[in-house]
C-alpha positions in Angstrom: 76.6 26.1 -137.0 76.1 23.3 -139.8 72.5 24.3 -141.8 70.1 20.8 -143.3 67.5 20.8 -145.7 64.9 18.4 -145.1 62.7 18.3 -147.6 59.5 16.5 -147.7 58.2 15.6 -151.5 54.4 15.8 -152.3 52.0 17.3 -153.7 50.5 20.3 -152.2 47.0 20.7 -153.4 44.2 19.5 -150.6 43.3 16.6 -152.6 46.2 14.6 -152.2 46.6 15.3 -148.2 46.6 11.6 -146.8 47.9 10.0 -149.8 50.8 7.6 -150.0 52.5 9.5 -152.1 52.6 12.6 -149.8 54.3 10.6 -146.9 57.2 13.0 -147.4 54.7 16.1 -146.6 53.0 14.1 -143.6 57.2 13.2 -142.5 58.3 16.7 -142.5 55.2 18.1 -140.7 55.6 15.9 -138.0 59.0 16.4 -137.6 57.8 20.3 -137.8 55.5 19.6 -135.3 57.6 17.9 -132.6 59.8 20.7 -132.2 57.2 23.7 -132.3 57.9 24.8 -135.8 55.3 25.9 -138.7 54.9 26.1 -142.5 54.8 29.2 -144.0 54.4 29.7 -148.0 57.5 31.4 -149.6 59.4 30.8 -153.0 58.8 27.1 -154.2 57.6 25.6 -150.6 56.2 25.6 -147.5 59.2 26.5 -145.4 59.7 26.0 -141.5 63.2 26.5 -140.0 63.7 24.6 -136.8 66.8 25.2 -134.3 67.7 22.0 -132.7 71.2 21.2 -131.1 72.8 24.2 -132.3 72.2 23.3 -135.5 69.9 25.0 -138.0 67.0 22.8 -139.8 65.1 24.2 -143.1 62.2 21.9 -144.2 60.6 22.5 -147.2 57.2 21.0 -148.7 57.3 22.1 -152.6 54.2 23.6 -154.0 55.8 22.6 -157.4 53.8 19.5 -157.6 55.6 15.9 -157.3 57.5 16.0 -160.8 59.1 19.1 -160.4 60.1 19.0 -156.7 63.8 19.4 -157.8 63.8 23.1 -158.9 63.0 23.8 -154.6 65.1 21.8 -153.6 67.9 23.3 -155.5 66.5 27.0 -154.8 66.4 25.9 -151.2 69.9 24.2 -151.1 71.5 27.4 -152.8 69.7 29.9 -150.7 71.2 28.7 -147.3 74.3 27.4 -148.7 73.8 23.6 -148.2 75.9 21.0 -148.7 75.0 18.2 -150.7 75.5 15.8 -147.4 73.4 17.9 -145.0 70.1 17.7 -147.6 67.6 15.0 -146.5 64.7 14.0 -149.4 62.0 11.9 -148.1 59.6 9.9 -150.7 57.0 7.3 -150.9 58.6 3.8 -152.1 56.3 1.2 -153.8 59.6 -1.4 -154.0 60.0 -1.4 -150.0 57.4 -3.3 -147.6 54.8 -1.0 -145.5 56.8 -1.9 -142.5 60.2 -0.6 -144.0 62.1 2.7 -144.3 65.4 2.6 -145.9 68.0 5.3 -146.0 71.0 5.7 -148.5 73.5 8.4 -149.2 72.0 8.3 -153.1 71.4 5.6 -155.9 68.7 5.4 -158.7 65.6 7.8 -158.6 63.8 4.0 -158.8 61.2 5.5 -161.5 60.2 7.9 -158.4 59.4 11.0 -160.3 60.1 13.6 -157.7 64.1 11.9 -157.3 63.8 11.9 -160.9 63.5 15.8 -160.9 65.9 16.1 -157.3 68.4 14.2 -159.9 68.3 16.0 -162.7 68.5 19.4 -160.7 71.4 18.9 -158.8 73.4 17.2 -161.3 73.6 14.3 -159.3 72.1 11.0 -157.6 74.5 11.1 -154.9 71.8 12.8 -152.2 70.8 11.3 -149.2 67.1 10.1 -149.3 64.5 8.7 -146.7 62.3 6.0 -148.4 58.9 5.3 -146.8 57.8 1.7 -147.9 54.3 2.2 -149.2 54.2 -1.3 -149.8 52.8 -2.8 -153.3 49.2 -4.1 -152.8 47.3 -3.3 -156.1 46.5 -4.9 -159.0 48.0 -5.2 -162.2 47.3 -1.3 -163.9 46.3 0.2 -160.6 49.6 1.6 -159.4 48.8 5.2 -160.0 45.4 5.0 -158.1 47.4 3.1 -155.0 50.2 5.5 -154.9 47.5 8.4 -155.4 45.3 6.7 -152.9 44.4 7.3 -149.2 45.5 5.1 -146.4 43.2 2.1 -145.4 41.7 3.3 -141.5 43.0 -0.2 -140.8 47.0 1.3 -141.5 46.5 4.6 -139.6 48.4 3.3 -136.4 51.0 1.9 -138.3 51.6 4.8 -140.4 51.7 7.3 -137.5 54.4 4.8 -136.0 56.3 4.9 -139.3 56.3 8.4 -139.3 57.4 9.2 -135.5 60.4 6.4 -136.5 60.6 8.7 -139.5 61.1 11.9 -137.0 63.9 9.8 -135.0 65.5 9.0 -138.2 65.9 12.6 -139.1 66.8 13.5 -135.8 69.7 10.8 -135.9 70.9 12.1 -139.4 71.0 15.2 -138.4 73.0 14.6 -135.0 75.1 11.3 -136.2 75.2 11.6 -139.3 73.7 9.1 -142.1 76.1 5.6 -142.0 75.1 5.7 -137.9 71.2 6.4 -139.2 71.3 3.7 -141.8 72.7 1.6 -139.2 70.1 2.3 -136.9 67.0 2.4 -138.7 67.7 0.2 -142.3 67.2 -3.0 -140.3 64.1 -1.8 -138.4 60.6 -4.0 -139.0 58.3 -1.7 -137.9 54.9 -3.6 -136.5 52.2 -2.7 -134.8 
């Protein structure tokens, strides 16, 4: 029975729930959530393992804060004997439009901190990744406070679309593997 790691990249304290740069938290609890599972806290990260077509799912949420999200994801990955292929990360992407999720089998961290510190702890940039366009609507010298900032009311129903596409995407990846999943989902617009 083949074992993923699906991990989510954010930053766990309460006050950046609902950000844009926690997408990969509000991703990996939804996909949690669809199939009955639940966080608990153990070493690095929340942790929920999901069975799902007789294959075994661990999703972690690091509690090691955005910049050093790679030292779980390695912990995680050697704990339950992963392989490279069968890890999922899932980030925020400022370069891709709000109705746009891209998936690759690795590439540049893209100046994304938390791939930055995936990168450097595997040794590697060949990992798959989930990117959630968060879009790029701020003003010169305002990117931290957009990427740090909450979702307009006005993008709620599009972001919980995103994220349930999100859920199928992992779903795919995990059953098909990722060139059907980048097949399927790269070319998506996703609208309201």
């Amino acid at each position: 029975m083949s074992t993923f790691l699906i991990a989510g990249l954010g930053n766990f304290d309460l006050e950046y729930a609902g950000t844009r740069h926690n997408i990969g938290f509000d991703v990996a609890d939804a996909f949690v959530h669809k199939h009955e599972g639940s966080f608990s806290i153990n070493r690095l990260a929340g942790v929920a393992e999901i069975k799902w077509r007789n294959k075994t799912v661990i999703c972690i949420k690091p509690t090691t804060y955005m910049n050093l999200s790679g030292r779980a994801v390695k912990y995680w990955m050697d704990k339950e004997h992963i392989n490279i292929e069968n890890l999922l990360v899932i980030i925020d992407d400022l370069a891709l439009p709000l109705s746009k999720i891209r998936i690759r089998p690795g590439g540049s961290d893209g100046g994304h901190n938390g791939l930055k510190s995936v990168q450097e702890c595997l040794e590697t940039t060949e990992y798959p990744r989930l990117r959630f366009g968060i879009g790029d609507n701020f003003s010169k010298g305002t990117q931290v406070e957009y990427v740090l900032g909450k979702w307009q009311k006005k993008e709620a129903p599009l972001i919980n679309a995103k994220i349930e596409k999100c859920v199928e995407a992992i779903e795919c990846f995990i059953s098909q593997g990722i060139q059907r999943t980048m097949e399927q989902f790269n070319k998506l617009t996703i609208t309201l």
